[in-house]
C-alpha positions in Angstrom: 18.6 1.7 -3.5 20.0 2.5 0.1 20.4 -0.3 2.4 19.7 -2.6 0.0 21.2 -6.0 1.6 18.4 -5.9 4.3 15.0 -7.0 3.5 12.4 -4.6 4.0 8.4 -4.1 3.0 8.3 0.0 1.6 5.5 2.0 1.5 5.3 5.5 -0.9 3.2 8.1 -0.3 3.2 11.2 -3.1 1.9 15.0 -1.7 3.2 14.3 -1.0 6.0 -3.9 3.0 0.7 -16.2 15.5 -1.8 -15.6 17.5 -5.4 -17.1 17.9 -6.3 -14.6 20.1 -8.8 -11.5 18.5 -6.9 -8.6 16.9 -6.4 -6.2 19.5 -8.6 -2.5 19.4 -5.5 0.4 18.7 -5.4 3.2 17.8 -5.9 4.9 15.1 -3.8 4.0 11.6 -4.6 6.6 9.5 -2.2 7.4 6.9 -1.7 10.9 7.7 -5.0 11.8 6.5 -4.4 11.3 3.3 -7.5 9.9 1.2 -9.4 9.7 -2.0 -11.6 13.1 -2.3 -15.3 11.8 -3.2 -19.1 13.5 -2.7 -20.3 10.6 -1.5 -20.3 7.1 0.2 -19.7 4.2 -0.4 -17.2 5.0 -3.4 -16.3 2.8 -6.3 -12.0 2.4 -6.5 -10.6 1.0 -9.6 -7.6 -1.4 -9.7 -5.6 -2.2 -12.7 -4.9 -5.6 -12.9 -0.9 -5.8 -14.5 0.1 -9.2 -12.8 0.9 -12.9 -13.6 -1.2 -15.4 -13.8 1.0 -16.2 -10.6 -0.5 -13.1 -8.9 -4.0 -12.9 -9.9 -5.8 -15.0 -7.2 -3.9 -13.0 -4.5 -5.1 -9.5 -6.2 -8.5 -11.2 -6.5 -8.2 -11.9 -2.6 -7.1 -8.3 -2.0 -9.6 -7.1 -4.0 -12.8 -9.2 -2.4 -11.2 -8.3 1.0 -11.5 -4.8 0.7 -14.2 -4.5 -0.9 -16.0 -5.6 2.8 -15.8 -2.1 3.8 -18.5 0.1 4.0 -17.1 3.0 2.6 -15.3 1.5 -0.3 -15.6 -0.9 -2.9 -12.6 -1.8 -5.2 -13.5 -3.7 -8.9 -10.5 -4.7 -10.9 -10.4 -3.7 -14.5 -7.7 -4.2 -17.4 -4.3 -3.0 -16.0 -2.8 0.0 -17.9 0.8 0.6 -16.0 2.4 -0.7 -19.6 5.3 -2.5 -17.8 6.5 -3.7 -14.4 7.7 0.0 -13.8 3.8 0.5 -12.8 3.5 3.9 -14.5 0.1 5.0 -12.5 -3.0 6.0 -14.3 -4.9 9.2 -13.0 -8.2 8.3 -10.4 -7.1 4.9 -10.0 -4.7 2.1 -8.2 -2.6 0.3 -11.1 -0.5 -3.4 -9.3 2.3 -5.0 -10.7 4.6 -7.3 -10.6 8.1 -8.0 -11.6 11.4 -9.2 -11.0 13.0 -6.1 -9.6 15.9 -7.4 -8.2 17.7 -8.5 -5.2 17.5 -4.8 -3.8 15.7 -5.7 -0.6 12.1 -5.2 -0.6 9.0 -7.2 -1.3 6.3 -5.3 -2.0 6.1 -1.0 -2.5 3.0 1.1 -2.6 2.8 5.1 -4.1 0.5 7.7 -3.8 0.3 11.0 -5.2 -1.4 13.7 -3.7 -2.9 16.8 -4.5 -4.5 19.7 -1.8 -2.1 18.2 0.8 -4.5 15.2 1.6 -6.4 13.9 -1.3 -4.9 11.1 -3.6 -5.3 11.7 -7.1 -3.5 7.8 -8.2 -1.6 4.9 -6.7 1.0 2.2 -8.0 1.6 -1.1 -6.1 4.8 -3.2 -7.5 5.5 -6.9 -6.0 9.0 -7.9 -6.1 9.0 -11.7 -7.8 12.5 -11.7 -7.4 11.8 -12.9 -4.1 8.3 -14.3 -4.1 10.1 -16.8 -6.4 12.5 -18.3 -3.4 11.3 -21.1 -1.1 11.0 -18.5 2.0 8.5 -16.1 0.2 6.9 -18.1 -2.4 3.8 -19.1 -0.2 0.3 -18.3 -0.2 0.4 -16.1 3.1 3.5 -14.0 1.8 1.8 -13.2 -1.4 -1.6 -12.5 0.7 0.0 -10.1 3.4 2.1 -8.1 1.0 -0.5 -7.9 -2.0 -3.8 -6.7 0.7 -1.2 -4.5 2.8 0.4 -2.4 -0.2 -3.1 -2.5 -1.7 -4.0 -0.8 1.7 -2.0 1.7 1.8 -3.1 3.3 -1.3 -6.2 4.4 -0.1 -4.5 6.1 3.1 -4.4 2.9 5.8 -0.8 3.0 7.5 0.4 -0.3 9.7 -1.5 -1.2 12.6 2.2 -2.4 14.2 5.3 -2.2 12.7 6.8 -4.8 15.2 8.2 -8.3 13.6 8.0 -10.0 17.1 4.9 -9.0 18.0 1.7 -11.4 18.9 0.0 -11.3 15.3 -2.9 -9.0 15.5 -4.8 -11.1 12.4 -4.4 -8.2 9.5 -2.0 -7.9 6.6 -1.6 -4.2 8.3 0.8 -5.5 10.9 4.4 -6.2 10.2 5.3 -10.2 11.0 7.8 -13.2 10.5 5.2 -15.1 10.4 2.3 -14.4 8.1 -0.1 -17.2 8.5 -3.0 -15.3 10.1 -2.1 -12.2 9.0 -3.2 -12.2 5.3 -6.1 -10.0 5.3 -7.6 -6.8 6.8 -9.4 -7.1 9.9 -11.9 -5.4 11.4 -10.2 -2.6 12.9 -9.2 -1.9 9.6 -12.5 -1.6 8.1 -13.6 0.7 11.5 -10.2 3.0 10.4 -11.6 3.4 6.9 -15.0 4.7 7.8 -13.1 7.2 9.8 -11.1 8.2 7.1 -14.0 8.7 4.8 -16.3 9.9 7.7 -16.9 13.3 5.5 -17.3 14.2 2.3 -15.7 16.1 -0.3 -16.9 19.2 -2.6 -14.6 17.4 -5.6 -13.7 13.7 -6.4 -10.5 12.9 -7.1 -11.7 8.8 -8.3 -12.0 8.2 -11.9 -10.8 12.0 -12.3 -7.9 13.0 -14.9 -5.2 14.3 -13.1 -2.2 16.0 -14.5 0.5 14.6 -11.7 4.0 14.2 -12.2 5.7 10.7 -12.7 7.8 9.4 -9.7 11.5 7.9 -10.0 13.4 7.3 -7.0 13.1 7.8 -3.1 14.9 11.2 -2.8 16.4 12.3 0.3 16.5 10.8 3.5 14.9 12.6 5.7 14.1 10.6 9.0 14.5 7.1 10.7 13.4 5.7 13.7 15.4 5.6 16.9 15.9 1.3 15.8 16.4 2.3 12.3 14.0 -0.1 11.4 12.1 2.7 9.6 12.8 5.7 7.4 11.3 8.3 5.4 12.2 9.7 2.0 11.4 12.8 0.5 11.1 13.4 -3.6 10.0 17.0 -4.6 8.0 16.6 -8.2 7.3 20.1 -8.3 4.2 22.0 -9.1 3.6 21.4 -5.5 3.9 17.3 -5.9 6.5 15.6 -4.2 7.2 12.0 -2.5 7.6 10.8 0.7 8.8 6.9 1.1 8.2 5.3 4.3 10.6 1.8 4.3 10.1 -0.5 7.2 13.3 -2.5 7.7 13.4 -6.1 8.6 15.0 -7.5 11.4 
């Protein structure tokens, strides 16, 4: 993987990772529109449960967290990824873990896409290769990375990307210090109804899907004036294709 010395939180998306003060109202964090296609509200998301025993109370968190929206409900049912590669399964988010290596990121999220916007599946892998060191291997790491990769797979992007920031309380914001911000917020849950604010003709949920698999990032095809963020792009073909967002750490 590029860059791999520097620690990073990624994010996938397919066509296509201390402050008692209240999280502050921003603007919007929509994932460039992308979202599940359903006929109506609230709607039902299943997630495949394919971790350790040493993840399932943090995927039970992320679960129970999200599932305080009012447009969507997530209900975690047997995993079917078969393996840590996370292989997704069609109308549903599969999560992993696995000891991926020392290639410098924690957590990534995919989604594949189909009609330019709607998500068809998602895949969520968590690195154990660091969640087993002294720095990582604490409640609020494993919080913040499982609810924000979890996030993103139904089309939620960061609320701020900035380490230094004041926390804004939600595993959406990028932090050195995660200890209030291990789950969504409400601004999160406001974003979501906006998301999901119409309705489809299709679904897309629970639906069989013939999309491509995904293996690697692709080309690079923009960072961020800091280079503390990049893009990659993947073409799958048979209009499917990839886009990686990294955020690099300080």
């Amino acid at each position: 993987m590029p860059r791999s010395p520097r620690r990073f939180l990624a994010t996938a998306v397919l066509a296509v990772a201390i402050s008692a003060l209240p999280a502050l109202a921003l603007g919007s964090h929509s994932w460039g529109g992308y979202h599940w296609a359903r006929t109506s509200n609230p709607f039902t998301l299943k997630v495949g449960d394919n971790v350790s025993a040493a993840w399932d109370a943090y995927l039970n968190t992320t679960i129970s967290d999200w599932s305080q929206s009012d447009v969507v409900d997530l209900t975690k049912v047997t995993g079917a990824a078969k393996g840590k590669n996370c292989r997704p399964s069609a109308g549903r988010v599969e999560v992993c873990n696995g000891a991926y290596g020392s290639n410098g990121w924690l957590g990534i999220a995919q989604i594949w896409i189909s009609g330019g916007v709607h998500i068809t599946q998602g895949s969520v892998r968590l690195n154990d290769t660091y969640f087993r060191t002294a720095a990582y291997n604490t409640p609020a790491w494993r919080n913040l990375v499982t609810c924000q990769e979890v996030g993103h797979t139904f089309g939620l992007d960061h609320q701020d990307e900035n380490f230094t920031n004041a926390n804004l309380g939600t595993c959406m914001d990028y932090t050195n210090n995660p200890e209030t911000n291990q789950h969504p917020n409400q601004h999160d849950w406001d974003e979501l109804v906006i998301i999901y604010s119409h309705l489809d003709s299709t679904t897309t949920v629970g639906s069989i899907v013939n999309a491509a698999d995904a293996s690697g990032w692709g080309k690079l095809v923009s960072s961020s004036a800091s280079s503390h963020s990049s893009i990659y792009r993947l073409d799958l073909g048979n209009g499917q294709s990839v886009l990686t967002h990294v955020l690099w750490a300080r």
